[in-house]
C-alpha positions in Angstrom: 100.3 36.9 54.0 96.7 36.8 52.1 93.9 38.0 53.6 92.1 34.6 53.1 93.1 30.9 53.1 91.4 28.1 51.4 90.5 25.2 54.1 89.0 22.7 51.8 92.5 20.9 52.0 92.4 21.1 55.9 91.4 18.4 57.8 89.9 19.7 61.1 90.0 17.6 64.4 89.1 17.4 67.8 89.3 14.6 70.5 87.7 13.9 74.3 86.7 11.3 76.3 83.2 9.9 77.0 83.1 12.0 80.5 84.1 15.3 78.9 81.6 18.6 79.6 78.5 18.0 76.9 78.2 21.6 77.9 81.8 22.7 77.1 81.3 20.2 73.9 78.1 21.5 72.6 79.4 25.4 73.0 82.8 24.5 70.9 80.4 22.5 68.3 78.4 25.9 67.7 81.7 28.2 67.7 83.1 26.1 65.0 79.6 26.5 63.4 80.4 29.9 63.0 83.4 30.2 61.7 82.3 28.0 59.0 84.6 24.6 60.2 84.0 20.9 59.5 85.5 19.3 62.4 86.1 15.6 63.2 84.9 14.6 66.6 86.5 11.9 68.1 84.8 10.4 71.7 87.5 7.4 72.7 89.0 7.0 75.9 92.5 6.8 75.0 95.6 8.3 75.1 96.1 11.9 73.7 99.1 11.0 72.1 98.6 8.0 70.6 95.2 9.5 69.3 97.1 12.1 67.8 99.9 10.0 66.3 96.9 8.2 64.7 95.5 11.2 62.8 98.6 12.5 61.6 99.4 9.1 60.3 96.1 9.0 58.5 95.8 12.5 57.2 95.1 12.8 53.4 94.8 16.4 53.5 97.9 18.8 52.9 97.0 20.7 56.7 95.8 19.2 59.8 94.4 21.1 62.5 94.1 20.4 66.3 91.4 22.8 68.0 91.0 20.9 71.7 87.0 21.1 73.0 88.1 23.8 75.7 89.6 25.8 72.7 88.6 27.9 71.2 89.7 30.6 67.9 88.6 34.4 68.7 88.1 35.4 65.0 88.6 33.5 61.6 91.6 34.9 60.6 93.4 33.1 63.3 92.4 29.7 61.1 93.4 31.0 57.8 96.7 32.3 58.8 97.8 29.4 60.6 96.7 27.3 57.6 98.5 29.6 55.6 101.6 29.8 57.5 102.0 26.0 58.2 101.4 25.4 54.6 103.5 27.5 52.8 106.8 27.2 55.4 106.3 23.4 55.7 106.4 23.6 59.3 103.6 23.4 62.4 102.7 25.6 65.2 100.7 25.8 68.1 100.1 27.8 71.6 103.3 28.2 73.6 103.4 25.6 76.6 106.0 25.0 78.8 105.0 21.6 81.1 105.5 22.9 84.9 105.1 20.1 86.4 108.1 18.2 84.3 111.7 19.3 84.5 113.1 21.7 84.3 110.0 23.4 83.2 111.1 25.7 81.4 111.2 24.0 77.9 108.3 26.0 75.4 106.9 23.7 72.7 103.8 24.3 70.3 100.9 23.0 73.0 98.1 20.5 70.4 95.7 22.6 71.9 94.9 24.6 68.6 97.3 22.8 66.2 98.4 23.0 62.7 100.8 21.4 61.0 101.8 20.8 57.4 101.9 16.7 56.5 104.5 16.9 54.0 106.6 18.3 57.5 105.3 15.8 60.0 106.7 12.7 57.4 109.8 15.4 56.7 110.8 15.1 60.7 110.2 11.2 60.4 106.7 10.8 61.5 107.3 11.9 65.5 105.1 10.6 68.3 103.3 12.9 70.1 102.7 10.3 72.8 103.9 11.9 76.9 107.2 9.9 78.2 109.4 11.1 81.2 110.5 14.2 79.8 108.0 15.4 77.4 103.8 16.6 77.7 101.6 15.7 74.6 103.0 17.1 71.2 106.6 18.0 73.6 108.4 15.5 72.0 107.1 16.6 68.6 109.1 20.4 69.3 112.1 18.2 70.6 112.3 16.3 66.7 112.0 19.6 65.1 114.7 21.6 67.8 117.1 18.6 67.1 116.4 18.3 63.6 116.7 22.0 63.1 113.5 22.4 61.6 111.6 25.9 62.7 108.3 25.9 63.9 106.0 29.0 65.8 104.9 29.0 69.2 101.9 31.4 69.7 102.6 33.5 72.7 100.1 34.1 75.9 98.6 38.0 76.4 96.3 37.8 78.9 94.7 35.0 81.5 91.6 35.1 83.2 92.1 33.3 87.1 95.6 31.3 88.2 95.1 27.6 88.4 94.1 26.3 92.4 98.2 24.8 92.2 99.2 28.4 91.2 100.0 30.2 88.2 101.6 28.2 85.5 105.2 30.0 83.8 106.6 30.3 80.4 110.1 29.8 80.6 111.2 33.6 81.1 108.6 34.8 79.3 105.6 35.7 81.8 102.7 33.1 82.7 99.4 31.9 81.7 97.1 30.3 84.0 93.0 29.3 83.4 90.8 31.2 80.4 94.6 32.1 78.4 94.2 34.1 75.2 97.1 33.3 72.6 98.4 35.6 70.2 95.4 37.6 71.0 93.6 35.3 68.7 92.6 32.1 70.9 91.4 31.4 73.7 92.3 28.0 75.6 90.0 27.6 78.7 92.6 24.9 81.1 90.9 22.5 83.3 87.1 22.1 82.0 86.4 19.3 84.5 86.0 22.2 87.3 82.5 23.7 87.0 84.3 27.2 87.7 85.8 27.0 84.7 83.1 25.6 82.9 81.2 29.2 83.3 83.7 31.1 81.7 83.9 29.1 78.8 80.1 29.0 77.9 80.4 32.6 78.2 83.1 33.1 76.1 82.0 30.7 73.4 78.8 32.8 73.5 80.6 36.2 73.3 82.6 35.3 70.4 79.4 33.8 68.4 77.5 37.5 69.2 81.1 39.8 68.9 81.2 40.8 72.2 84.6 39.3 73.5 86.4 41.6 75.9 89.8 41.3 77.6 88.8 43.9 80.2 88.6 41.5 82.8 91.8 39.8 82.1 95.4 39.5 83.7 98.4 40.4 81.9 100.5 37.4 80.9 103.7 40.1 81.0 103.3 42.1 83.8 106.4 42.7 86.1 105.2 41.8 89.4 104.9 37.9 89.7 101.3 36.4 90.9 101.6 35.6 95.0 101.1 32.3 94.1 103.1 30.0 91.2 103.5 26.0 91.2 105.9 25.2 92.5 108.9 24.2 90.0 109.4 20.9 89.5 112.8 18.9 91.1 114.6 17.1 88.6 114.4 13.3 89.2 117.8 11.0 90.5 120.2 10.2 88.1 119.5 6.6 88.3 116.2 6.7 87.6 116.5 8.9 84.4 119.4 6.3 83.2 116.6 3.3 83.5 114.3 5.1 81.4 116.2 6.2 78.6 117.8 2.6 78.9 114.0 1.6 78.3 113.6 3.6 75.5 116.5 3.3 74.0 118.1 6.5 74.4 121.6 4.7 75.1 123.6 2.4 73.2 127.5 1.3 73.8 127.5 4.3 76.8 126.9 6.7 74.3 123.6 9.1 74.2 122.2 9.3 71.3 
């Protein structure tokens, strides 16, 4: 892989409501600022997903990227080789996610918190919706299309956390846990839950330690370690049989008693 990536055929995006942190906002305005990036701002109240499915749709660049306002890249090289990599594979990637509080909880998809993904493979998988339904977060069902479709994409793996969340630490399938202030791949940082003040701290003083090269995992957690944090969330139960027949009936997941 090359040491540098052109970005002039990226198109950079971001997306929050009108009640979002103008603190948290203003800090990931002047961390972009550094690194040199031209991001879209979008302020709508709607839905992530359907915001999503509306830029991809749109995009007239070869690369779009996702970097959510409580998101954050640790260096530049992070941007370029994810440009890079979706690019020249035709695929997308993103932080690894796995939606606890959906079963089984276990499933690990490419999280739209720091994004990319090639448009000729987003038309290639048949334009997929990136919209939440009953078994899938935001960008889930996206990972679903490509597992089904047997197209390969990267999830960016958890190293270190900062605090668990107040419902408990959050789990990667068997892979370890990641919880508030997570840093992907070594490489990104991904703050969880701005709305809490808490959290709010951390990220100004991150945004500001990454603008003046002073970022530090010394105060971090280990996403890996071998003893499990006291306290997890709970895992979620699945939901009655009935129930997940009458919403794959509404969205047309059966025809003729066959699953499709």
């Amino acid at each position: 892989m090359t040491a540098k990536f052109d970005l002039s055929d990226v198109e950079f995006h971001s997306f929050h409501w009108d009640n979002f942190n103008r603190d948290v906002l203003n800090a990931h305005k002047k961390v972009m600022a550094h690194f040199g990036l031209n991001v879209i701002y979008t302020e709508e109240n709607m839905e992530h997903g359907e915001w999503l499915d509306r830029v991809m749709s749109r995009a007239t660049k070869n690369v779009v990227a996702i970097i959510e306002p409580d998101c954050i890249p640790l260096n530049r090289e992070i941007i370029e080789q994810s440009a890079e990599f979706v690019y020249k594979n035709n695929t997308f990637l993103g932080p690894a996610q796995a939606s606890n509080h959906i079963y089984p909880g276990s499933h690990i998809f490419a999280s739209p918190a720091f994004f990319f993904m090639a448009t000729d493979c987003y038309k290639r998988m048949g334009f997929p919706s990136f919209k939440l339904n009953d078994r899938s977060d935001v960008a889930e069902e996206v990972a679903y299309r490509a597992e089904k479709l047997g197209v390969p994409y990267r999830a960016l793996y958890p190293t270190h956390y900062e605090r668990e969340p107040l419902e408990g630490i959050w789990r990667l399938g068997n892979y370890g846990y990641y919880g508030i202030g997570t840093v992907f791949a070594g490489s990104i940082y991904h703050l969880f839950q701005s709305r809490f003040e808490q959290n709010v701290k951390l990220f100004l003083q991150h945004c500001d330690e990454v603008i003046n090269d002073r970022f530090s995992l010394d105060a971090f957690r280990c996403s890996t370690v071998l003893s499990p944090p006291e306290r997890q969330m709970p895992l979620p139960k699945p939901k009655p049989l009935i129930k997940r027949i009458r919403k794959r009936l509404k969205r047309g997941l059966y025809t003729k008693n066959k699953f499709i």
